[in-house]
C-alpha positions in Angstrom: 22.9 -19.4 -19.2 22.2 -17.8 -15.9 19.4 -20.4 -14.3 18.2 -17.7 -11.6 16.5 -14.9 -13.7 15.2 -12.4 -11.0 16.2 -11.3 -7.6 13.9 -9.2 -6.2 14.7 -7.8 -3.1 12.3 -7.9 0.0 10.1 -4.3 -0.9 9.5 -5.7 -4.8 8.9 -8.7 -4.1 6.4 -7.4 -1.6 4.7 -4.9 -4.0 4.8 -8.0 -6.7 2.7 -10.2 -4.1 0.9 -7.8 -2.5 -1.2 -7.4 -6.3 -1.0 -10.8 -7.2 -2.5 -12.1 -3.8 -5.4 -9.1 -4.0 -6.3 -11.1 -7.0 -6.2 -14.4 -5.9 -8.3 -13.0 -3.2 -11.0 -11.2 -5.4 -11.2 -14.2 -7.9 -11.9 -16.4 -4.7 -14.2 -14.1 -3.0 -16.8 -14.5 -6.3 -17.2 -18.1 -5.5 -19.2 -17.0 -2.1 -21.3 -13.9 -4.1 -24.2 -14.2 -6.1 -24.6 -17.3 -8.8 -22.3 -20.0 -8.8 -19.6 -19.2 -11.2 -18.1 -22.1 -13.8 -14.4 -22.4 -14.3 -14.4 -20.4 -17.6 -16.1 -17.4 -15.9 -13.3 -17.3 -13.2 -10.8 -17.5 -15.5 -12.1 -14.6 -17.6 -12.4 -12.8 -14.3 -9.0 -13.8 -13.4 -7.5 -12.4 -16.3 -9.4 -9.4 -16.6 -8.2 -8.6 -13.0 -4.5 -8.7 -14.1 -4.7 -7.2 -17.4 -4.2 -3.7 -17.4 -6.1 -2.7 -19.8 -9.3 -4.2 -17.7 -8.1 -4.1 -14.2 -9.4 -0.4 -13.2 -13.4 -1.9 -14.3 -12.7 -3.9 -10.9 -12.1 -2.9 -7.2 -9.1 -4.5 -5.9 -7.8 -3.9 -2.4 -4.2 -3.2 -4.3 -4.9 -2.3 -7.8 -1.9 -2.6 -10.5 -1.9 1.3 -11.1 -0.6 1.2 -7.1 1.7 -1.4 -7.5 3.4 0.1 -10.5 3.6 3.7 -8.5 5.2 1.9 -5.3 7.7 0.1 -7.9 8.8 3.3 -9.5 9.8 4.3 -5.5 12.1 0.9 -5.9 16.0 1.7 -6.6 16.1 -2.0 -8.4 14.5 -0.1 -11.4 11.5 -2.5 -12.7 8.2 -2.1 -12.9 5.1 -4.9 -14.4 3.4 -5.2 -17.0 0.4 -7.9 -17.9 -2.2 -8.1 -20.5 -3.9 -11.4 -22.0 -5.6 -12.5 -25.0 -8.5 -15.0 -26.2 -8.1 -17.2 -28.5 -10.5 -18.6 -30.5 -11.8 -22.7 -31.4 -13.7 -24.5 -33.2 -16.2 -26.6 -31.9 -14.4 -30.0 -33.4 -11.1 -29.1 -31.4 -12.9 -28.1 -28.4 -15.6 -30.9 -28.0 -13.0 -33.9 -29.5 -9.3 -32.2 -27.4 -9.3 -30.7 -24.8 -6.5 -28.2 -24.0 -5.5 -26.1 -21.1 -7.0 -22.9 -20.5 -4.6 -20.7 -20.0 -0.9 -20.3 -21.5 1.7 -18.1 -19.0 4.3 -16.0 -20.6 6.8 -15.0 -18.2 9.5 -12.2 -19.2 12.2 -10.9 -17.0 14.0 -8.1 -19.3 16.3 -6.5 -17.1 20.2 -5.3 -17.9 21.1 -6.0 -14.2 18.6 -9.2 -13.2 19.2 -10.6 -16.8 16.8 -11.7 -20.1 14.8 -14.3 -19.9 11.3 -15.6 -21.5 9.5 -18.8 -20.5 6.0 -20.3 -21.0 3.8 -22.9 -18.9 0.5 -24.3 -19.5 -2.3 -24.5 -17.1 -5.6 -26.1 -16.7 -7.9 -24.6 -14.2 -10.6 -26.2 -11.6 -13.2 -25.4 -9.6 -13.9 -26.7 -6.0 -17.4 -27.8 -5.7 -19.9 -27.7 -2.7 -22.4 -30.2 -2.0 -26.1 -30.0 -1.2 -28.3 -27.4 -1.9 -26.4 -24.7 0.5 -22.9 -25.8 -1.7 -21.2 -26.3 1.9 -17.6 -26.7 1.6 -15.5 -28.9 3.6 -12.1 -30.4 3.6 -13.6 -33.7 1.7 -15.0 -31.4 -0.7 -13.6 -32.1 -4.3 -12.4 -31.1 -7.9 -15.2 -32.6 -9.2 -15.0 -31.6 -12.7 -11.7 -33.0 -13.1 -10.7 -35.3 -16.2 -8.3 -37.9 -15.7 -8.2 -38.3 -19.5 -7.3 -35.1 -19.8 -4.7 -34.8 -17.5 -3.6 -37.6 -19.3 -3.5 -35.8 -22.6 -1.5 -32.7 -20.9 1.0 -35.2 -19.6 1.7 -36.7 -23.6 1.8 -33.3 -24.5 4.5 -32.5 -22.0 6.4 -35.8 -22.9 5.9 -34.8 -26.8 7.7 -31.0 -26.6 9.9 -32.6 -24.3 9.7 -29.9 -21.0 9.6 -30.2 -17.6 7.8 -28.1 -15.1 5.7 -26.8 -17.4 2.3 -27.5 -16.9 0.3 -27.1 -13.8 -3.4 -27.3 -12.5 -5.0 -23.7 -11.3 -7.4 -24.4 -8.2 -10.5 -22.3 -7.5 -10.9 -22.3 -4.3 -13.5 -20.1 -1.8 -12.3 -18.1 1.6 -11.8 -20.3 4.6 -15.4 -18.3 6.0 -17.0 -20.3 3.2 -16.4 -23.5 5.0 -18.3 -25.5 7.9 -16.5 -24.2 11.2 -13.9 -27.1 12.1 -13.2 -27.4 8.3 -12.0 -24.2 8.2 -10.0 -24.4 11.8 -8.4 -27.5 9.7 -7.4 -25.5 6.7 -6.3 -22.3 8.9 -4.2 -24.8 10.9 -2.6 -26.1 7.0 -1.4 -22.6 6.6 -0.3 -22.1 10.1 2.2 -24.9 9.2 4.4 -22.9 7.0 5.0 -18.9 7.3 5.3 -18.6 3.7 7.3 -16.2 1.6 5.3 -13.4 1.3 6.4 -12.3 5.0 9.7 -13.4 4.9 10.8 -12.9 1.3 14.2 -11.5 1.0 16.6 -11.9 -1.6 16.2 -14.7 -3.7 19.5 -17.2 -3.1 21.7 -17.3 -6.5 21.9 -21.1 -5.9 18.2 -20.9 -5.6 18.0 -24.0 -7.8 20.7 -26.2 -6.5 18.9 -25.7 -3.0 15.4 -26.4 -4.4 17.2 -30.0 -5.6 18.7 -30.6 -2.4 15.2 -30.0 -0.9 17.6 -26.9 1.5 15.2 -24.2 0.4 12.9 -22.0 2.2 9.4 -22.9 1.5 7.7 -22.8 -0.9 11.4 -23.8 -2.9 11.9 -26.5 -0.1 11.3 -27.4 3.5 9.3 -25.9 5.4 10.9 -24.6 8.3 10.2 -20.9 9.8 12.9 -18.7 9.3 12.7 -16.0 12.0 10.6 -14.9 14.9 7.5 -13.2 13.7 6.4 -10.2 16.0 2.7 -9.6 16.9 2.0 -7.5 14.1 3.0 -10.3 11.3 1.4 -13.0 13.2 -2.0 -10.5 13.2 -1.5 -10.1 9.6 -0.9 -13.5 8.7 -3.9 -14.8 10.4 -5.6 -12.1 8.6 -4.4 -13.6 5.5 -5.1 -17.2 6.4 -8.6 -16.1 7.0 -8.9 -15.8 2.8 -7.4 -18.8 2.0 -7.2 -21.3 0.1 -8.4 -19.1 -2.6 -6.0 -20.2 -5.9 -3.4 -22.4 -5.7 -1.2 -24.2 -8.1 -0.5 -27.8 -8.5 1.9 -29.4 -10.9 1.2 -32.1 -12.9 2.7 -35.2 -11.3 1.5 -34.0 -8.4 -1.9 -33.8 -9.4 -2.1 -37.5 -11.5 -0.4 -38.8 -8.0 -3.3 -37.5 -6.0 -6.3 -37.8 -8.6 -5.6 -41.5 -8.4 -8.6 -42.8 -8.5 -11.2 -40.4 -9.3 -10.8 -36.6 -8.9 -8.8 -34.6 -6.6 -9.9 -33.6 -3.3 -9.2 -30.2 -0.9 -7.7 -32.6 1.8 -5.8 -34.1 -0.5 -4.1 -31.6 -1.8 -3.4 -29.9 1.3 -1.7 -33.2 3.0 0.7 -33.2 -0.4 2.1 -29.5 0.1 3.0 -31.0 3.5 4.7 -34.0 1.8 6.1 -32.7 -1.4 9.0 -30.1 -0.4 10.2 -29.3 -3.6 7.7 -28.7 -5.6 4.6 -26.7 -5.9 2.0 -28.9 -5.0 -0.7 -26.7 -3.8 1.0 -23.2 -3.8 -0.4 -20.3 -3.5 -1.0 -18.1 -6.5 0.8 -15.0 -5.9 3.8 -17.3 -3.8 3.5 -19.6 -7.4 3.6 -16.6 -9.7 7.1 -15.2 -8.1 8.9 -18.6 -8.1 7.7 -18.9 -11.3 9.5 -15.3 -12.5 12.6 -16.0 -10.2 13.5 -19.8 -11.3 14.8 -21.5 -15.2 13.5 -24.2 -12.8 9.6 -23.6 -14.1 8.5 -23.0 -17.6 10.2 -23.7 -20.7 12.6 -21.5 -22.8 11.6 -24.0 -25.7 10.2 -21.5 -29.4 7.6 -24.1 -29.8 6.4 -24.5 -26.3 6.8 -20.5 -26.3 4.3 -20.4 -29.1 2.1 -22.9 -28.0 1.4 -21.2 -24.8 1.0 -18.0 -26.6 -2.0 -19.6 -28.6 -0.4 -20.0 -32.1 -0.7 -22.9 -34.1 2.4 -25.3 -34.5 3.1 -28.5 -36.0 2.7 -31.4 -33.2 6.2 -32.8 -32.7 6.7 -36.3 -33.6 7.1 -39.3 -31.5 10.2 -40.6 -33.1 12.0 -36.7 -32.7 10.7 -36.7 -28.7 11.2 -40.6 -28.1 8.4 -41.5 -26.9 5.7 -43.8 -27.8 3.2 -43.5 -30.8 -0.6 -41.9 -29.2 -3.7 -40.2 -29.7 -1.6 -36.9 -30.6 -0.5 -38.4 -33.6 -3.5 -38.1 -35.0 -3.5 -34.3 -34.7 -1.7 -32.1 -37.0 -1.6 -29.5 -34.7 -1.7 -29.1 -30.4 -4.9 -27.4 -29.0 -4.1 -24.2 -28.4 -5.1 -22.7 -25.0 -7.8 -20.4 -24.5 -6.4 -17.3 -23.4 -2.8 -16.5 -23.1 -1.5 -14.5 -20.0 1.8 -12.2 -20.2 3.4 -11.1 -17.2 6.6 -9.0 -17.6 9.2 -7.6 -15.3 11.0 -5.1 -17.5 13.5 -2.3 -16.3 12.7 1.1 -16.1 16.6 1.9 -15.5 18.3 4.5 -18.6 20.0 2.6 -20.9 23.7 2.8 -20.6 26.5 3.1 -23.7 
């Protein structure tokens, strides 16, 4: 089985990003408008953003129905599709187990790029502010993290037996929401790494073997620039640093690593994408989203993991058949489902051939 599923060359990967970072940018921007969102409203916004059935009720600086046009241009012959679903719970699974919010199908159905269909879990957060103005700052943390229940998702992982498959979602704010040094700091972060939605390219076929050997461009592995940037790139990646953090994505270990004691902070998080290489430890969303499509390396091809991340209702996998250690998920006949699933498909557009 082929373990690199998509390479993109540098204009789809562009068009890919270009959407998926709008997003991240819109979501982020309600955080510094208005009420104070919870987590569950930015998700719902999050997905409703993406979906493209609910997309065109927002304004996006780069809307889907453009990114789909600019793909057809594309000789690679793909386009995107996403759409997402709620699921429904009762009050006993919700208030006794709690699951992640939001199950990721990714789907790469292309006769040149290959087949492929994987599924990872993720559990979203909110940075908070403090005082009555909600000022954010580097110290400013995750507040309503649960260490039990990232200690649930990490059983439930072990149980289905996949790796790379379930990762913490970060609501962040702009870098104008924060206190001015704070947000020289974070701007300074970013300015460490040139990231690959400037300098994309085609995706390496040993992408994976590279990623291992910690040889990989970031964010597949260390983080060193790859080319000069010229005036224009550097303008337009200070632009972008300007609306970051916004989301990023953490894995799992890296998250129970950090969150040790109490709950994960912004500094934190930042200091261990500097230290982890190989892994996304607080990628950005739409830089998360393509390594996500391009890599076996994240997600799991597994039916049942498949299913669970597409909100159906399976049996929970023994201990004895996973090998590991009797716990509280014994107890349950079935795993909480997520609450909404989220599908996002590369398909070809290409004529079919014989």
């Amino acid at each position: 089985m082929n373990r690199v599923y998509l390479a993109l060359g540098g204009y789809e990967a562009g068009v890919l990003w270009r959407f998926l970072d709008g997003v991240s940018t819109a979501v982020s921007s309600r955080m510094v408008r208005g009420s104070s969102p919870v987590e569950e409203n930015l998700t719902f916004l999050l997905c409703e953003l993406l979906d493209a059935n609910t997309t065109s009720l927002h304004a996006l600086t780069y809307p889907l129905s453009q990114a789909k046009t600019d793909l057809e241009a594309s000789d690679a012959g793909v386009t995107v599709d996403v759409e997402f679903e709620t699921h429904e719970h009762s009050k006993y699974v919700e208030s006794r187990y709690s699951g992640a919010d939001l199950g990721i199908v990714l789907t790469v159905n292309h006769p040149v790029f290959g087949h492929s269909r994987r599924g990872i879990l993720v559990q979203a957060k909110r940075l908070f502010g403090v005082g009555k103005k909600r000022e954010y700052g580097l110290y400013s943390a995750y507040s309503s993290f649960d260490r039990q229940q990232a200690e649930f998702l990490e059983a439930l992982r072990q149980r289905f037996g996949v790796y790379n498959s379930v990762y913490y979602l970060w609501y962040n704010p702009p870098s104008s929401a924060f206190r001015d040094d704070d947000a020289r700091i974070l701007r300074a972060y970013e300015a460490t790494d040139p990231g690959p939605h400037r300098y994309w390219g085609r995706i390496h076929p040993f992408l994976d073997e590279l990623i291992e050997m910690g040889l990989a461009p970031w964010p597949f592995g260390s983080r060193v620039p790859q080319i000069e940037p010229t005036s224009e790139q550097e303008a337009k990646a200070r632009q972008w640093r300007q609306t970051q953090p916004a989301l990023r994505l953490s894995g799992l270990d890296v998250v129970l690593s950090v969150a040790d004691p109490g709950s994960p902070n912004l500094k934190a998080l930042c200091d261990a994408a500097l230290e982890r290489r190989s892994s996304p430890a607080f990628s950005p969303f739409a830089d998360f989203m393509l390594l996500a499509l391009a890599s076996s390396r994240y997600g799991s091809d597994s039916a049942d993991w498949l299913r669970l991340t597409e909100g159906q209702k399976i049996p929970m996998p023994s201990a004895k058949e996973a090998n590991v250690e009797h716990s509280e998920l014994d107890e349950m006949e079935s795993p909480p489902t997520p609450r909404h699933t989220l599908r996002l498909t590369v398909r070809s557009t290409l004529p079919s051939v014989g």
